[in-house]
N, C-alpha and C positions, 0 to 999 in steps of 0.2 A: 504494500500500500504506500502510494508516495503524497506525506503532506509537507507541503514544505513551509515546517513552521520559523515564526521570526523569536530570534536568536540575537542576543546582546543587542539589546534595542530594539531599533527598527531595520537591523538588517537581515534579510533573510538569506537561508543558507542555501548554497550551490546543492545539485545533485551528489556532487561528490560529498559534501561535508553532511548534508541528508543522508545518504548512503550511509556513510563512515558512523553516523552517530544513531544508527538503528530506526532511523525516521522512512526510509523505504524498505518494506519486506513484502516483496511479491508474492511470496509461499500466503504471503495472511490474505492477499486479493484473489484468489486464482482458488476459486472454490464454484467447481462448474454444478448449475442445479437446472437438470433437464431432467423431463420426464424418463430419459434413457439410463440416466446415472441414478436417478429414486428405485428405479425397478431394476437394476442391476446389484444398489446397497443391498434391497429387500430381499434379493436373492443372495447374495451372500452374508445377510444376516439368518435368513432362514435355514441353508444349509449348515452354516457356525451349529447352531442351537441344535440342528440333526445330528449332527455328527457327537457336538458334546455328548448330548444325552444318551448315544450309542454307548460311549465310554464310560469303564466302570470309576468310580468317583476318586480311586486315586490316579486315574490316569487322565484327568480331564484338564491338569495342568497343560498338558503335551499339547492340545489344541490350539490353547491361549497361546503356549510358546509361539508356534506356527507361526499364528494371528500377527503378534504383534513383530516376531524375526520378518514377516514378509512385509508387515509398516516402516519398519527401517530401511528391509531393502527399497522398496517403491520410491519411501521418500530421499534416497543417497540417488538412485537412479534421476529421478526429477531435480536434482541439484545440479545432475552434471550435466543433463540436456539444457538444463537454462544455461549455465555456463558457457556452453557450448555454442550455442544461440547467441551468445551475449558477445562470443569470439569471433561468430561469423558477422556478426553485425560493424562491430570493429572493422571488421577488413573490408565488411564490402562498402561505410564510410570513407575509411582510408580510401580505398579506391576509385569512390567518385570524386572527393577531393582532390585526391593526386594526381588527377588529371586536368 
């Protein structure tokens, strides 16, 4: 989310000094809500809950492990494609410029 608040007075901060001091976090805007991704949660919250309740009660930690190792990976994944994005964007700046 990018606000760009004012900072020592009345002056307000650059993108980069926004940036630097946690005033833009894309990850906080970027929360897509379409009819597709409601009934895609609902089915992977339905299944979660099937599957727990298959497993006998001391093995129901294992699911959650899952659950949450594959939250991490998704979100390390989505870190590096923005990055990535953010590198192409760079150059192909660079490029219109340098010309």
């Amino acid at each position: 989310m990018y606000e760009n608040e004012e900072k020592n007075g009345n002056k307000e901060m650059s993108l980069l000094e926004d940036l630097f001091y946690g005033g833009i976090r894309p990850c906080d805007s970027f929360q897509p809500d379409t009819p597709d991704i409601r009934r895609l949660t609902d089915e992977v919250n339905r299944l979660y809950e099937a599957i727990r309740g298959l497993l006998p009660k001391d093995d129901q930690h294992l699911i959650d492990d899952m659950m949450n190792s594959q939250m991490f990976l998704t979100t390390d994944n989505v870190a590096c494609a923005f990055a990535e994005g953010f590198r192409l964007g760079v150059k192909m700046s660079a490029e219109v410029w340098g010309k």
